[in-house]
PANUKE-702716 format. One record per residue (C-alpha): x, y, z; residue in one letter; residue number from 1. Coordinates in steps of 0.1 Angstrom, whole numbers, plus 5000, padded with zeros to 4 digits. Layout:
N
ATOM / X / Y / Z / a / NUM
...
END
This chain:
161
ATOM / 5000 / 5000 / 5000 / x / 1
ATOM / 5029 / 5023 / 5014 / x / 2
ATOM / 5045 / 5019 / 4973 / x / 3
ATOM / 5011 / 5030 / 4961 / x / 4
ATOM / 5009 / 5061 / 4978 / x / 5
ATOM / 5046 / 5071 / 4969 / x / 6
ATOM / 5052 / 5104 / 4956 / x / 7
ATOM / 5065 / 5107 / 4920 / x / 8
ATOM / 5099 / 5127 / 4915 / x / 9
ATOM / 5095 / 5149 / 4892 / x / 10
ATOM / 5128 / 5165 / 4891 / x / 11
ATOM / 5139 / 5132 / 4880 / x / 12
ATOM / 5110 / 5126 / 4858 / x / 13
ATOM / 5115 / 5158 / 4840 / x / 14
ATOM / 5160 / 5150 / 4840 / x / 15
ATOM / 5155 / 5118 / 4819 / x / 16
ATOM / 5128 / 5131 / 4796 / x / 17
ATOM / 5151 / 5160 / 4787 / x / 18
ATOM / 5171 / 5133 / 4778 / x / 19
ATOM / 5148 / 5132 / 4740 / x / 20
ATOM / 5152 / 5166 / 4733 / x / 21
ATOM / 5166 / 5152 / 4701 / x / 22
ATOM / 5135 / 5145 / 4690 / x / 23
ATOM / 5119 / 5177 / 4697 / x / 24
ATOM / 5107 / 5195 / 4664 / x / 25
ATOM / 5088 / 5188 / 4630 / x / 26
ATOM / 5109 / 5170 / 4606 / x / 27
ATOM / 5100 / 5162 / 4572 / x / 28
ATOM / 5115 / 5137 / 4541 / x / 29
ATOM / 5106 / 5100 / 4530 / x / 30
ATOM / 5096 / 5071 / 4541 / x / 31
ATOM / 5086 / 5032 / 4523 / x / 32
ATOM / 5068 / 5008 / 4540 / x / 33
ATOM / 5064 / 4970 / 4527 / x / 34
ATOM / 5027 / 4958 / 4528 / x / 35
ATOM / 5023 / 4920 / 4524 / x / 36
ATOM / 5054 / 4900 / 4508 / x / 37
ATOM / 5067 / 4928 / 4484 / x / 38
ATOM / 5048 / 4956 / 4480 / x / 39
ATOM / 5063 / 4988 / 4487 / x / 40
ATOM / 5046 / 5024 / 4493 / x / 41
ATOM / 5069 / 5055 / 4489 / x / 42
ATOM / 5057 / 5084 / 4513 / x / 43
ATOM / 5064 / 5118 / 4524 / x / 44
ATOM / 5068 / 5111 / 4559 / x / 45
ATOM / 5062 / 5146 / 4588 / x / 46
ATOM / 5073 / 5141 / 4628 / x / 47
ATOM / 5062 / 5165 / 4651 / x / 48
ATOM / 5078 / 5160 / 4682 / x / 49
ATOM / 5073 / 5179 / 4714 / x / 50
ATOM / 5070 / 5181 / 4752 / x / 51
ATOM / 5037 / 5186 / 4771 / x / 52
ATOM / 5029 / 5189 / 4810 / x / 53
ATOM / 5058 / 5209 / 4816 / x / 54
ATOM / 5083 / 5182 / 4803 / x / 55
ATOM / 5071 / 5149 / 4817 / x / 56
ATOM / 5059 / 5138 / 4788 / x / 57
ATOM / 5070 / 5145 / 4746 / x / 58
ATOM / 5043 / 5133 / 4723 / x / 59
ATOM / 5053 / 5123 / 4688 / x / 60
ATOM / 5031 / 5128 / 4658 / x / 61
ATOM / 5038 / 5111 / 4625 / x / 62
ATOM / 5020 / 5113 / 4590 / x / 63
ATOM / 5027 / 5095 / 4558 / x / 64
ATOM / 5014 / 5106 / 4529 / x / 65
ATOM / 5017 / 5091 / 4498 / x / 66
ATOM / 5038 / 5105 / 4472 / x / 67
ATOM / 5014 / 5099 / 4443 / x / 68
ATOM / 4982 / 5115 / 4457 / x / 69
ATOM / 4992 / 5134 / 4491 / x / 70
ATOM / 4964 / 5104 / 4507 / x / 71
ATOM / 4972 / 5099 / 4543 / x / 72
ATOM / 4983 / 5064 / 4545 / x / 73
ATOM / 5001 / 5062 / 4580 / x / 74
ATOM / 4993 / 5081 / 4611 / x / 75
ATOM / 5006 / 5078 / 4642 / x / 76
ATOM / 5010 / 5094 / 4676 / x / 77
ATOM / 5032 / 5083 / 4703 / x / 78
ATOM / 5034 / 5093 / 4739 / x / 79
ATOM / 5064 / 5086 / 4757 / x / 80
ATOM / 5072 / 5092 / 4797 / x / 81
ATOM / 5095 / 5084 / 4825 / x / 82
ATOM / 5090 / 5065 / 4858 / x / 83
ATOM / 5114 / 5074 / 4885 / x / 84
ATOM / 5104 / 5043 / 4904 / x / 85
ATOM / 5112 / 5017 / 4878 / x / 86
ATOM / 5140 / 5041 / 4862 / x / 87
ATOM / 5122 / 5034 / 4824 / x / 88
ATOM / 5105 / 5047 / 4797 / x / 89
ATOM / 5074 / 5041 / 4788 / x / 90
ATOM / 5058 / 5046 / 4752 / x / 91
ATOM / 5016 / 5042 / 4747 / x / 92
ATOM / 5012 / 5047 / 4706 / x / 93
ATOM / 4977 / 5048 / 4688 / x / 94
ATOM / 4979 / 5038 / 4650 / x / 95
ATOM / 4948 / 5021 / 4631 / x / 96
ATOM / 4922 / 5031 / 4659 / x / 97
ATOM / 4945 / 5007 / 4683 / x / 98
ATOM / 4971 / 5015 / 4711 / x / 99
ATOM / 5002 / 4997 / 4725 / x / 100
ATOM / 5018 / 4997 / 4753 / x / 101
ATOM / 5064 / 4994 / 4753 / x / 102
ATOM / 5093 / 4997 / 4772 / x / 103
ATOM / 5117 / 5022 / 4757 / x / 104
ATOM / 5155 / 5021 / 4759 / x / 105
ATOM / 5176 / 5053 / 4755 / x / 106
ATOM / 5207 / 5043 / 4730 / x / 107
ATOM / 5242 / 5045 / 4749 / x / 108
ATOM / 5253 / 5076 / 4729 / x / 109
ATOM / 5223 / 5092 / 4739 / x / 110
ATOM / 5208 / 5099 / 4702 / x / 111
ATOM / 5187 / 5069 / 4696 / x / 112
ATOM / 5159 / 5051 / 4713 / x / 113
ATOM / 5142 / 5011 / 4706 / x / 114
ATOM / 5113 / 4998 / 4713 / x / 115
ATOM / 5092 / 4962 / 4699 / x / 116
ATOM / 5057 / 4952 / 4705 / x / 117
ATOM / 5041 / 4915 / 4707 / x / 118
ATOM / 5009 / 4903 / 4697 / x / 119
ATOM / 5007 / 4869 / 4693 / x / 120
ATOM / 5026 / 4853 / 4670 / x / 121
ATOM / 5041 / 4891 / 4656 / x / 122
ATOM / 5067 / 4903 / 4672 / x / 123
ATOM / 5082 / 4943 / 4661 / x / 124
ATOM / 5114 / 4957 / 4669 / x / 125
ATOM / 5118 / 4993 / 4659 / x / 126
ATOM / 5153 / 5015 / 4663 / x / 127
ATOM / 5148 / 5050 / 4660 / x / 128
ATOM / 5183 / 5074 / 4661 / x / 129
ATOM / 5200 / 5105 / 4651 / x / 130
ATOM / 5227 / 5094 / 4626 / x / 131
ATOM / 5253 / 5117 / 4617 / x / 132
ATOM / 5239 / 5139 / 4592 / x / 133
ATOM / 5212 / 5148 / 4615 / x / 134
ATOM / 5186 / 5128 / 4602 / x / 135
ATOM / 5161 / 5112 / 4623 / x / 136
ATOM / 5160 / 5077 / 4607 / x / 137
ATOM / 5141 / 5048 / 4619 / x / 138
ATOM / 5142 / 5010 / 4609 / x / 139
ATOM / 5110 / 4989 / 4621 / x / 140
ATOM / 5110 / 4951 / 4612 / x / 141
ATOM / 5086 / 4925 / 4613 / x / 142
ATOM / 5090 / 4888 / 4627 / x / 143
ATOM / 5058 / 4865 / 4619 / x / 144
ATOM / 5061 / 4833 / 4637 / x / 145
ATOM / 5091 / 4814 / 4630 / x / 146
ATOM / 5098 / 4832 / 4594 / x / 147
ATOM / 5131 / 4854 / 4592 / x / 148
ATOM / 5128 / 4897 / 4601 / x / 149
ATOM / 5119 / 4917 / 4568 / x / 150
ATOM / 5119 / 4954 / 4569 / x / 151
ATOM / 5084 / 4969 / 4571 / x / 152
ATOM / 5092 / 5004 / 4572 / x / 153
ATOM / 5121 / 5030 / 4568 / x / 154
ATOM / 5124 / 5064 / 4576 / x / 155
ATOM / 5146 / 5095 / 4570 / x / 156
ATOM / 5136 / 5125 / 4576 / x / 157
ATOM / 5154 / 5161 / 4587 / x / 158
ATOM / 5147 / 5187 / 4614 / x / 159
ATOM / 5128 / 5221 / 4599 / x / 160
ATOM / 5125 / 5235 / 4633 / x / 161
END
């Protein structure tokens, strides 16, 4: 009962979430994602990433449009947060009309982040990261069952503000 009633630290809360402020901004530039065994879509891929509730939390918005019509194709919004008791990060993203629930690692140097989902037999990994032409890129792959990893989406995209 006494854990329940424990008082968060913000200071700390608010110390490791300043710890994205990579991610902070709307970025722009491409992204492909593979539907089914081999079909691609090329899209204009938009990031807006940004913190809320004083810095506790940094909500990530991302659209994908498809280069041929504009259509929105992908959307996605992400909210991330730190718990000072556990000492992780926490992500809750809403895509499709569904939500998820992941841990979050920080990368060692600091400019990257991972996460991965399961549901049933599908299993994600994602690895997100600054690389050093100050892209944000991203790499999410797809394990069905027992069948190898394949790529289901790339991302590369560059900070406007």
């Amino acid at each position: 009962m006494a854990e329940a009633l424990k008082t968060p630290n913000l200071g700390t809360q608010r110390a490791a979430m300043k710890k994205l402020e990579f991610l902070v901004g709307t970025w722009t530039g491409e992204a492909r994602i593979t539907r089914g065994a081999t079909e691609t879509t090329e899209l204009v891929q938009t990031e807006e990433a940004c913190y809320k509730l004083d810095g506790l939390i940094l909500v990530i918005e991302g659209i994908g449009r498809t280069k041929s019509d504009g259509a929105p194709v992908l959307q996605s919004f992400g909210v991330i947060s730190y718990d000072d008791g556990t000492q992780t990060y926490h992500m809750r993203a809403f895509n499709d009309g569904r939500y998820l629930e992941t841990e979050i690692k920080l990368s060692e140097k600091g400019t990257g982040i991972a996460w991965g989902f399961v549901f049933g037999e599908i299993k994600t990994k994602s690895v997100l990261r600054i690389n050093e032409k100050g892209e944000w890129t991203e790499l999410h792959e797809i394990i069905v069952g027992s069948q190898p990893s394949r790529k289901l989406m790339e991302v590369a995209v560059r900070r406007h503000t």
